[in-house]
N, C-alpha and C positions, 0 to 999 in steps of 0.2 A: 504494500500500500504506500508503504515511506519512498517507493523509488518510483510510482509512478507519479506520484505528487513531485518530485523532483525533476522529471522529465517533461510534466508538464509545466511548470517555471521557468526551464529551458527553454519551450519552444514557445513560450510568447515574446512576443517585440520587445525590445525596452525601449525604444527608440518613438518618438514623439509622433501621432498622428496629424498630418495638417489639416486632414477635411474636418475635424475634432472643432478645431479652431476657425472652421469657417461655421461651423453647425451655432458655434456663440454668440458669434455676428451676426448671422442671421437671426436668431433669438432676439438680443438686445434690439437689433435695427427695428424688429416688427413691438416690442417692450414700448421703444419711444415711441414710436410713430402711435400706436394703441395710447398712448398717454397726451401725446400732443392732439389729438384728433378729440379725445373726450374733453379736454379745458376747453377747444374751439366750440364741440357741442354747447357745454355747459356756457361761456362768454355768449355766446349766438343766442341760447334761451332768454340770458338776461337783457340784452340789446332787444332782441326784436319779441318781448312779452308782448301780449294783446289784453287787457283787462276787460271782461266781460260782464255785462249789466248782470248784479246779481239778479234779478228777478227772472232774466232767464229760465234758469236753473230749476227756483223755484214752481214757475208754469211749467216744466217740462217734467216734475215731479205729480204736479198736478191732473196732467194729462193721462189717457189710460195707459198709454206708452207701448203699445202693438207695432208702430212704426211702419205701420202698414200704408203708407201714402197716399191713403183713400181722399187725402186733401191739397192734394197736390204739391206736396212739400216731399221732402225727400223722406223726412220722420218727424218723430216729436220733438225733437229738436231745434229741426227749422221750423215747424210751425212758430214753436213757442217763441222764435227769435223773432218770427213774421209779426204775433200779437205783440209783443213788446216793443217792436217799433214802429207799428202803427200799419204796418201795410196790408196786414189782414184785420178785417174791421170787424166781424162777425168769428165768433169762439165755435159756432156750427159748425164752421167750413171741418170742424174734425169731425169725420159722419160714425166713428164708434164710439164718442162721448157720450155720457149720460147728464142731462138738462140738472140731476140733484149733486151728482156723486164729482162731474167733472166741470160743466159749463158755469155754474153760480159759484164755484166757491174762484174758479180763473178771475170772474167780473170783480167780486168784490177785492179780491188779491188787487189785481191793477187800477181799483179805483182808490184805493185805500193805500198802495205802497208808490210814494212817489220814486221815478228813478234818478241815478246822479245829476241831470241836469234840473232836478225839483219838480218835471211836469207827470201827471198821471197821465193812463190812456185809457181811453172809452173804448171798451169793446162790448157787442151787443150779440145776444141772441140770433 
C-alpha cells in the first residue's frame, strides 16, 4: 500500500499548471464585472425611480382583481391607474365588479382621498 502511494506522488507534476491561472482570471474578471453591473442596477433604480399615486394601489386592491380585460384595460391595474387619473369616468367600465362589494366602496375611496396634487376625482356609476 506504502509503495503505491509512493508511486503515485511520483507520477504527478510538480510543476505549475498555467491554464490553472487562466481559470482565476477568468473567475475574478466575471467577480467584477457581476459586481460592477449590480451598483449600475442599483445607481439606475435610484436615478430613474417613478413615484406612484398611492391611491392606485389602493383601487386596484379594491377591484375584484380577475385581470381579465373585460374593460379594456390590460388588468386591474391599469384600470385603476385609468380611474385615478380621470380618464375613465364611470367605475362600471369593470363589467365583473359588484355595485356593493367593488363599485361604492372605489366612489367613496376617490371622493374622500384626495391625491398628491390635493384634487379628488369623481367617478360615477
Amino acid at each position: 500500500m506504502l509503495l503505491f502511494l509512493a508511486e503515485a506522488a511520483e507520477e504527478t507534476p510538480s510543476s505549475f499548471d498555467p491554464t490553472s491561472l487562466n481559470m482565476v482570471w477568468a473567475i475574478l474578471l466575471l467577480l467584477v464585472l457581476g459586481v460592477a453591473f449590480a451598483a449600475l442596477l442599483v445607481l439606475f433604480s435610484k436615478i430613474f425611480h417613478v413615484e406612484e399615486d398611492p391611491r392606485v394601489e389602493k383601487v386596484t386592491e379594491l377591484l375584484p382583481g380577475y385581470n381579465c380585460g373585460a374593460c379594456g384595460k390590460a388588468g386591474c391595474h391599469d384600470l385603476a391607474e385609468a380611474l385615478v387619473s380621470g380618464e375613465v369616468k364611470n367605475v362600471t367600465a369593470c363589467k365583473t365588479g359588484k355595485k356593493d362589494k367593488n363599485y361604492d366602496p372605489i366612489i367613496e375611496y376617490l371622493k374622500s382621498t384626495p391625491g398628491p396634487d390635493g384634487t379628488t376625482v369623481d367617478v360615477k356609476l
